[in-house]
N, C-alpha and C positions, 0 to 999 in steps of 0.2 A: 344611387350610391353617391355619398360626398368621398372621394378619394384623396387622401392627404397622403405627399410624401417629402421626406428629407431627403437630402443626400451627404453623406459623410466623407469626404476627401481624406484618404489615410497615407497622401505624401509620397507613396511608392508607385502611383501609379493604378492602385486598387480603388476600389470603395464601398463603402456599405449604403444600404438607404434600408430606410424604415418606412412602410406602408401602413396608412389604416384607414379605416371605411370602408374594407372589401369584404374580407372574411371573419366569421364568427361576433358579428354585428349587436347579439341579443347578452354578451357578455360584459361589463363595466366598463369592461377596455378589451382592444387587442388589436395587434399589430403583428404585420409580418416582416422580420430584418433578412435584409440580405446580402449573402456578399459570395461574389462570382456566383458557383449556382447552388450553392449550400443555403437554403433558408430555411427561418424557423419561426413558428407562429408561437406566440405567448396571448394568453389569457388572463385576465382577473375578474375575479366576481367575489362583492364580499354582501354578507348577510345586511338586512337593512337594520335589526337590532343587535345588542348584544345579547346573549342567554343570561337569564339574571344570574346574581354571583359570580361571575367572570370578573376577576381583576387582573385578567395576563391578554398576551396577543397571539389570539387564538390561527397562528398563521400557518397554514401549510403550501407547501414549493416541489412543484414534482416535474421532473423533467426525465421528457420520454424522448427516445430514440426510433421509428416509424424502420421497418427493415424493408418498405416499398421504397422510400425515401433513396437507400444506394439498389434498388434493383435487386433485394437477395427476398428469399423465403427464410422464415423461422426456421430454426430448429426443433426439435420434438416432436410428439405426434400430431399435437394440435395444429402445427403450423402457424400458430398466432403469437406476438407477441406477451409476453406470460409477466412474473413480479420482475418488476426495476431489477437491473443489473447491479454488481458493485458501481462500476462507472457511474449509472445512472444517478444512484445515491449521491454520491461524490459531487457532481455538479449541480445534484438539487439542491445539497447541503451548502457549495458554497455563494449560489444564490440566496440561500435562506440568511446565510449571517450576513453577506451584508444589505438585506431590507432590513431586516427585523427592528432594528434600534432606532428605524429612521420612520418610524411610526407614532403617531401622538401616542403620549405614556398612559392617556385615558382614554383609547381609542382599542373596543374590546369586540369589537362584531369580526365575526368567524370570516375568514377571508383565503380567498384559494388561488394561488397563483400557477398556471401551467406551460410548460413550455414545451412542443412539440419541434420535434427535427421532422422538416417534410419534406427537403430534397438537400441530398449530401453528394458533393461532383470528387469528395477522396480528398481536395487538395487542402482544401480549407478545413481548420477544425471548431466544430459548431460550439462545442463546450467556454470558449471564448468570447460568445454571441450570447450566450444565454441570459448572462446576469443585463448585459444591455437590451435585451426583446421584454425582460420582466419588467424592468424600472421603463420604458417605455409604455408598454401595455399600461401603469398603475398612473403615468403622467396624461394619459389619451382619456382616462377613467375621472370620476368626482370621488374617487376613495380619496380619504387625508392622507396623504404622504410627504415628509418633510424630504424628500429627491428634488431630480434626478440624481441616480447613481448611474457607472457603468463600468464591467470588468472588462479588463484584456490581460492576455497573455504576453509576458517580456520574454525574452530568451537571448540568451548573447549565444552569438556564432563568431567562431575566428577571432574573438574581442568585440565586434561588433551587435547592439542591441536592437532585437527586432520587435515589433509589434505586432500581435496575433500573428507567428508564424506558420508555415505551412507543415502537415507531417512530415514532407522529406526534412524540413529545414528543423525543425526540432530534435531530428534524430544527432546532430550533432554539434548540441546546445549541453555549455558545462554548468547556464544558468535556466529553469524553467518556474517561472513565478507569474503567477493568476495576482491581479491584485483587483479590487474592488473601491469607487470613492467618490464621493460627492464632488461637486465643483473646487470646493476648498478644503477635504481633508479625505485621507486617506479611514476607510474603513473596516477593511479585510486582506490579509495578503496571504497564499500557501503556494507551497512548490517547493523543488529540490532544486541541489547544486552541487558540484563535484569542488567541495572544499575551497570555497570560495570565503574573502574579507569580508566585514562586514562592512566597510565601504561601499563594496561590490554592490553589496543588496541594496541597502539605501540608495543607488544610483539606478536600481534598476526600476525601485518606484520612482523614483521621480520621472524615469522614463513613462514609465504606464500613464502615471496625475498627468502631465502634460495630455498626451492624447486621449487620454477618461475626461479631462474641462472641455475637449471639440465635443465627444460623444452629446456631452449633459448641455453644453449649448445648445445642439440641433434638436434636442427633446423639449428642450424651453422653447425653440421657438413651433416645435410638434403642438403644445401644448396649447401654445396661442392662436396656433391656426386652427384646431376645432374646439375654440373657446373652453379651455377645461379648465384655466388660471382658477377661476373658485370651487371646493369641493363640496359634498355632503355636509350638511349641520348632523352634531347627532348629539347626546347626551348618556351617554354611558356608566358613567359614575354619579354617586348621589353622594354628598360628603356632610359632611358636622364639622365645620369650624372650630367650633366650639370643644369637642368635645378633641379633634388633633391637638389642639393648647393644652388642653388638661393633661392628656397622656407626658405630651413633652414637657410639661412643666414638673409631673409627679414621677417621670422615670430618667428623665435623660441622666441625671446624675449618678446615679445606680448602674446604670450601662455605661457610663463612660468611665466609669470607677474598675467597672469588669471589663471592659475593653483594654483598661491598662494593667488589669492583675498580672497577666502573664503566663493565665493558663496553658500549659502544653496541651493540656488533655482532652480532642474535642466533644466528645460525651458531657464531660464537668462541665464545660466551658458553654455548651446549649441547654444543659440542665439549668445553670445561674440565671443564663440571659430568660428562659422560660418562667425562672420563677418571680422573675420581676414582672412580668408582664402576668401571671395567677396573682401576685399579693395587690397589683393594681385591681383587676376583675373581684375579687375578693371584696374590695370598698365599695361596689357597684350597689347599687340595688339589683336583686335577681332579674326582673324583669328590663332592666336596663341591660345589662348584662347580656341577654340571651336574646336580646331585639338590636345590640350593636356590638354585637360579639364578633362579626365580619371586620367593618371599619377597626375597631379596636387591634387586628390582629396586620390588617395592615398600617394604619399609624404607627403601631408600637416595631414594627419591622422597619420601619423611616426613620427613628429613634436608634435601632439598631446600628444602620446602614451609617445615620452622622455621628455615634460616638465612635465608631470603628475608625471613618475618617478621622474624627478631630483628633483623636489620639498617635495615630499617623503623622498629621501633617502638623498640628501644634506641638505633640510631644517626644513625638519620633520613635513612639510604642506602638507595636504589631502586637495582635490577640494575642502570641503564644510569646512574647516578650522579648522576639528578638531583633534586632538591627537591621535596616531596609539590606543590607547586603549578606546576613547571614542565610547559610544553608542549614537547614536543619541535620540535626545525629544523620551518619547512614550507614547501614551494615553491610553486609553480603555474601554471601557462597555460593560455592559452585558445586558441582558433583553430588548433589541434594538428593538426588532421584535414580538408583541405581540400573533400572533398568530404561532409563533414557539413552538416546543418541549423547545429548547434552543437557542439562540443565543449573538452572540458577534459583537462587533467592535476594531481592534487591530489595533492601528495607531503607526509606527517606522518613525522618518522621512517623506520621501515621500513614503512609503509604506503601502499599509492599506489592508487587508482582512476584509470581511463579513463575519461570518461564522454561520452556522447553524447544530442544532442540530435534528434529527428527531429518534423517539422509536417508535420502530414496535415491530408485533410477530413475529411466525414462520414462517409464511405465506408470511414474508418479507425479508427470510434469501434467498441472493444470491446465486444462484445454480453452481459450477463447475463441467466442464465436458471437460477436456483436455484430452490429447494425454494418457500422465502422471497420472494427477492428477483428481480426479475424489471427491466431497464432499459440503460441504456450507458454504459460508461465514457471521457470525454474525455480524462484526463490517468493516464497508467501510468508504471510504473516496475520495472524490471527490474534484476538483481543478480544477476551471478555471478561464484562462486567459486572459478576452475580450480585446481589440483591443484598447479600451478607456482607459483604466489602466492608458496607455501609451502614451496616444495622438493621437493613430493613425487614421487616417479614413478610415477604410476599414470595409470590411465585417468579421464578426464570422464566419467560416465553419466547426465547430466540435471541437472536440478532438484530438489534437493532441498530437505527441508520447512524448513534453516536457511535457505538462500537465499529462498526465498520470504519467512521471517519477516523477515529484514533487510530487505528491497525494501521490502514494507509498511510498518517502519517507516519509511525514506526516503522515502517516499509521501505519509505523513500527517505528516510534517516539511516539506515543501512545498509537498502541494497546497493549501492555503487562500491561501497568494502567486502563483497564478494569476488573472488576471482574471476574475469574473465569466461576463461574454460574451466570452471571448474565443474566435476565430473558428476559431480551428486545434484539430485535437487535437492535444496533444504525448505523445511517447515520452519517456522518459530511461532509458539503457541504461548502467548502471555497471559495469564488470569489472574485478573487483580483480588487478591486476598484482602486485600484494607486500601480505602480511600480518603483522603483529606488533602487533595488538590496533585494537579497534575499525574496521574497515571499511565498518560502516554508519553511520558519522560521516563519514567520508571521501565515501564515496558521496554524503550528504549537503551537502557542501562541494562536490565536484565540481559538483553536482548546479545547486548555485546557477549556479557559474562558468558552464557548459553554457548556462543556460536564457538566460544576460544575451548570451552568446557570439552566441545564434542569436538573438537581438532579444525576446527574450519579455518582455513590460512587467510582469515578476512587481512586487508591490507592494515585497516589501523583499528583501533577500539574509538564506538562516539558515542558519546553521552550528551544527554540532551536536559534542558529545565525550564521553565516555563515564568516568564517574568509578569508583573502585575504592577498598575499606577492606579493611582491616588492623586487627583488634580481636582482643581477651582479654578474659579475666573480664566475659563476658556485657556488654561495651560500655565496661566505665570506663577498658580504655586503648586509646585507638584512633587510626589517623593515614587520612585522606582523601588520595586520591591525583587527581592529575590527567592526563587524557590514560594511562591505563594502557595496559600491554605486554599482550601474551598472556597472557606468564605471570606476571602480575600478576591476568588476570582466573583464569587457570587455578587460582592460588593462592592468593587471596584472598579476601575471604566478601562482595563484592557488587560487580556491574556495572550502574550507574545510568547510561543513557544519557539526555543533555538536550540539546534541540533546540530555537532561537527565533529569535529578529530582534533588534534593540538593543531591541526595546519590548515582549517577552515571550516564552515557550515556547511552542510551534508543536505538539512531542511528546516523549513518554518513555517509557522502556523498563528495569523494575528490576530483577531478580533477586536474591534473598539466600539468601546456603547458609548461616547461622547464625544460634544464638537472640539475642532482646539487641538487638536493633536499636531504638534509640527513636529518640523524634523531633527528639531534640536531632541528633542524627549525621545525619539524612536532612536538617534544616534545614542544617548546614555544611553538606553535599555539595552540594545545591542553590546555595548562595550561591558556593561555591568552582566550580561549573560558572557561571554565571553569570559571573566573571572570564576563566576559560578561553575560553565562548563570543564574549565581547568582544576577548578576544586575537586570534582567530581569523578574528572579522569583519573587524579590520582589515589581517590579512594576505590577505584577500579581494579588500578595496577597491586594497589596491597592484596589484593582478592587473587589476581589473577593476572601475571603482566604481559605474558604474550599465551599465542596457540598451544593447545597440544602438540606435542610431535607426531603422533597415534590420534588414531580412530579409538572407541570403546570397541571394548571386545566383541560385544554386541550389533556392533552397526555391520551394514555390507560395505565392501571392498569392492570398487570398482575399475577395473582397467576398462581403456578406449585404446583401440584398433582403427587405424585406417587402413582399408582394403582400395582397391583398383575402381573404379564404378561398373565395368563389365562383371566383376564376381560379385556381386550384391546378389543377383539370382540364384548362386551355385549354393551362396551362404542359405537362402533362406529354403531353397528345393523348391519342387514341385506340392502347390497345395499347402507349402510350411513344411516339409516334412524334416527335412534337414535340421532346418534351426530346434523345430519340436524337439527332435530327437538329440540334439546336444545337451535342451534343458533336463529332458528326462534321464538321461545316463550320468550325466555331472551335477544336478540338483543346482545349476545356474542358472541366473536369467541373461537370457541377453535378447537386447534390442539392436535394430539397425535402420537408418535413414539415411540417405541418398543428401550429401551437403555437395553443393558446387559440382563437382568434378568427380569427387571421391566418394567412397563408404564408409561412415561412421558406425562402427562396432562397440555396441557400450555390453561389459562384459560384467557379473556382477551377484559377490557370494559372500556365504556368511564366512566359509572357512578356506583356507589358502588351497588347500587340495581339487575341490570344486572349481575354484577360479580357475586352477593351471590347467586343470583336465580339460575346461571349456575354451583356455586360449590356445591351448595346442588342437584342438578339432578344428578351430575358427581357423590357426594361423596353416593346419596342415591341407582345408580345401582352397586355401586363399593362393598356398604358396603353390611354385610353378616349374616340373617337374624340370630336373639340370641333369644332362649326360653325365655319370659319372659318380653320379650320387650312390651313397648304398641309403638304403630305407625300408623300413621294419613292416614286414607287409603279412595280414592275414589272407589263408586260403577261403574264397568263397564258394569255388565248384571244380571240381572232379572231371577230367574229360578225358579219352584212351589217351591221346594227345599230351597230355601236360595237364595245366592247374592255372586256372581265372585268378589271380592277386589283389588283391587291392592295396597298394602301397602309399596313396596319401588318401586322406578324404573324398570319396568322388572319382578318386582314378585310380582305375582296375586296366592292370595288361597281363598279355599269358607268359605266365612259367612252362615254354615248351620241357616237352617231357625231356631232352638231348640237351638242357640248361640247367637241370637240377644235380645232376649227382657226373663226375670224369668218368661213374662207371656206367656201362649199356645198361640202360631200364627199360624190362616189359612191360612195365604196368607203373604209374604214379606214385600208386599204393606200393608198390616193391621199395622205395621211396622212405615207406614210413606215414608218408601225409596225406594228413583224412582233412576235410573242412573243418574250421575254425580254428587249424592250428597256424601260428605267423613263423614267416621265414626271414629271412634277411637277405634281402637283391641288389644286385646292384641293376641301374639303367645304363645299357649299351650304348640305345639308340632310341632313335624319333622317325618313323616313316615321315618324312616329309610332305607326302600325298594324303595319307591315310590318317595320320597323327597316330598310330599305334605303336603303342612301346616296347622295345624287345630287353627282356631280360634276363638276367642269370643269378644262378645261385653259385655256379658251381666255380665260380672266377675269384671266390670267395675264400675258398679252400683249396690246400694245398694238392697239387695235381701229385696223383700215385708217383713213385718212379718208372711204373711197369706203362704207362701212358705218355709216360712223356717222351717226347718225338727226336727222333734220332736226328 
């Protein structure tokens, strides 16, 4: 074994080091990073050709979580690790964006990058390491890669910003941002924040770039020590000079003509650009035609791509005609769906989301149960994408790992505007009906309308929109777009999505396919989203400007109970039997969990009757019998003696027969009272030995005169 390691000095006293030459040997690269005792092995292996016809980057990023790694067993029957987690997706994806762009643009062989978690010590968290084990692995490798990259996690505590923090330390961070970036420019940034400047954010990259350039140093000089400075020759593309001039010389002007029309409509608007590229093919000769019908389709998509620019940046025309600061039309409604908890309709353009609102109990809180992270989730959010949005005809086949990344980020754009304790779990289900650029913004917008719809006392409404640049010569001419198209993002070299309330950013999502990105350009974008966002709040509040006061008629009604933590037993009985038996007689549910000290009672009905019948069961075993009390008590048994009571939930004393009536009684029954009929007692007393209660009825009623004592 040649063993090569670095060592990373991260200033606090930690460190990371990267290993290779040890493990997984027969793969292009791999490397093991490590830090404290949380390590993770990355792999790459890429094809030695391309598959002919491939003109894209055939790249896949998969990052797994190992449940040997923290000492646990799977869950399910198999016991085996089973499909990627949400999580898992999540940090494969934000590995994935930022290699991807940093790959030669004719560099087409199938390429697999893997990242294993193999020992997790709790403290450290690995999803911070990943995008640095990847870009190492691919620097250790002869794959082309225009890296090193490396991501770390920011987080401010107390004011203060940290690097790759610890889970305790993150739990009370108002900033958490993943950012991703080569030596000199930033590539990828996402994460949340509790209504933070956009100063703030821009401060906290520059924290990350600062210690992402130590990362990509020590990978430079990784690279040098097991000589990997030069990579694979390959040849991927086969091109025609020739025949790229012809295209651009016979269409550019016809697309830059429709690039300035001003189409709104993106159907027209791909139907035109289409038919310039048929009336060229058309001059062809057939056989020429049908032998460089490939090439032709990407030339003439190059053609595309620069009259969409020029008209941008020389003329200051967007495809659908309007102003790099314009938001396009947007409608919206609420109350759309009658038998929802909540819902909306959010129309931008040709973008629209459904969204829906639904409140559950506990009973509906999401279970986790990772490698890591082990707990429940109250507030979710779902996103999908059908096929129709879009025009397409094909089949739906799930979930895929874009939908899940949008959700998420819709997620961490307004979960921290949920209340605290608030008593419901909520769902928000977004489903995008029509797309023409950003629908996780959309979603995000619906999302508010939705929660306010179905009464959720979110703290403030956030709207989110997704910005787009248009730049040359590595940054010095460049125009910021607002609210971008599709193919504005298809086309363009970055999609900054910003999300916040009138009094900061909530979350964001960057991506850049180009070098040159400084921070003067990320500061306009920011401030130019920042107007857009304020546009869009207030086409919110026309909609809708604060909460319901109400719930829908239709939703449940929840009350929460705290009990003593010694009665949590009495509540639930023996076996369940207790708690069973509340939901059966009052057609409620209720749950109960043991917080801290105390017993949380979540109590929880469609109709107010049901509710009150189960909190007076919950509150009459809870509560604790007082000398003195009178309390409405049913007969449960017969004895020559007297009569068995049961006066609150759970407790039962005797109605001596000498306590029920000022007159002499032979028998109970002389009385009147058979079982199941209730009395009204008061409590005398408390054996203090025995804890048995003495009662009466007859203290109740007025004593004869022929009884009373001389």
């Amino acid at each position: 074994m040649n063993v090569v390691t670095k060592t990373i000095e991260l200033g606090d006293g930690r460190t990371i080091t990267i290993e290779t030459g040890k493990l997984a040997k027969q793969a292009d690269g791999s490397v093991v990073v490590r830090m404290g005792d949380t390590m993770l092995l990355a792999t790459v292996c890429a094809a030695a050709d391309a598959v002919p016809g491939t003109d894209f980057m055939p790249l896949s990023v998969d990052y797994k979580e190992k449940y040997a790694a923290a000492g646990r067993f799977p869950g399910g029957f198999t016991r085996r690790e089973g499909r990627p987690s949400d999580s898992e997706i999540l940090v494969s994806r934000l590995v994935d964006r930022a290699l991807r762009p940093l790959f030669p643009d004719d560099f087409h062989a199938e390429t697999f990058v893997n990242v294993m978690l193999i020992s997790a010590d709790g403290v450290d968290m690995p999803d911070a390491l990943a995008g640095l084990a990847a870009s190492a692995a691919l620097a250790v490798s002869d794959v082309p890669f225009n890296g090193p990259i490396s991501e770390v996690r920011v987080a401010r505590v107390d004011g203060k910003f940290l690097v790759n923090p610890t889970f305790d330390q993150l739990e009370n961070a108002d900033i958490d941002v993943m950012v991703a970036a080569t030596m000199d420019n930033i590539m990828m940034v996402e994460g949340e924040m509790d209504e933070v400047s956009e100063l703030d954010l821009l401060e906290a990259m520059k924290v990350a770039h600062e210690a992402i350039k130590v990362h990509c140093q020590a990978q430079i000089e990784l690279m040098e020590a097991v000589g990997k400075t030069e990579k694979r020759a390959y040849c991927h593309e086969v091109n025609d000079e020739d025949l790229r001039k012809d295209i651009h010389d016979k269409t550019f002007a016809k697309a830059f003509e429709l690039a300035k029309s001003g189409n709104t409509d993106k159907h027209a608007r791909v139907a035109a650009f289409k038919a310039v590229k048929e009336e060229y093919i058309a001059a062809l000769e057939p056989e020429v035609a049908a032998e460089k019908g490939a090439l032709i389709s990407r030339y003439y998509h190059d053609v595309e791509k620069e009259a969409m620019r020029r008209a941008i940046l020389d003329e200051g025309i967007r495809l659908d005609g309007r102003k790099t600061t314009e938001i396009r039309p947007i409608w919206s409604e609420v109350d759309y769906l009658p038998g929802a908890h909540g819902s909306a309709v959010f129309t931008r353009g040709e973008t629209q989301s459904l969204t829906t609102v639904t409140l559950g109990t506990k009973m509906d809180e999401k279970l986790i149960d990772e490698a890591l992270v082990q707990g429940k989730d109250r507030f979710l959010l779902h996103y999908n994408f059908p096929p129709f949005s879009t025009g397409e005809a094909r089949a739906s086949r799930g979930t895929g790992r874009r939908e899940i990344g949008h959700g998420n980020l819709a997620l961490r754009a307004l979960k921290r505007m949920i209340p605290e304790d608030y008593p419901y779990v909520v769902r928000v289900v977004s489903d995008i009906l029509e797309s023409n650029g950003s629908s996780s913004m959309a979603t995000v917008c619906a999302g508010t309308l939705a929660l306010m719809d179905a009464g959720v006392a979110i703290k403030k409404p956030v709207s989110g929109i997704a910005m787009g640049l248009i730049s040359e010569n590595k940054g010095k001419n460049f125009a910021v777009l607002s609210d971008i198209l599709g193919d504005e993002d298809h086309l363009g070299d970055m999609d900054f999505k910003v999300t916040g309330t009138k009094d900061g950013i909530t979350a964001t999502q960057m991506d850049i396919k180009v070098d040159g990105l400084s921070f003067e350009i990320l500061e306009k974008a920011l401030m130019q989203a920042h107007e857009g966002r304020m546009h869009i709040l207030g086409k919110i509040a026309e909609t809708i400007e604060d909460p319901r006061e109400d719930l829908k008629p239709n939703a449940p009604r929840i009350v929460v109970i705290t009990i003593p933590k010694d009665l949590i037993g009495a509540v639930i009985g023996p076996g369940g039997k207790i708690i069973q038996g509340i939901q059966a007689e009052t057609g409620a549910n209720v749950a109960i969990e043991e917080v801290g000290n105390i017993g949380r009672v979540e109590i929880a009905a469609t109709n107010k009757a049901s509710l009150d019948a189960a909190i007076a069961r919950v509150k009459g075993i809870t509560a604790i019998p007082e000398v003195g009390e009178v309390y409405t008590s049913k007969v449960k048994s017969i004895m020559p003696y007297g009569c068995f009571v049961e006066f609150l939930p759970g407790k039962e004393g005797l109605l001596h027969i000498s306590e029920i009536s000022w007159t002499r009684l032979e028998t109970v029954e002389a009385a009147g009272l058979k079982e199941g009929d209730t009395i009204d007692v008061k409590l005398l007393d408390v054996d203090p030995k025995s804890g048995k209660f003495k009662l009466s009825h007859k203290v109740l009623v007025p004593r004869p005169h022929d009884q009373e004592k001389k």
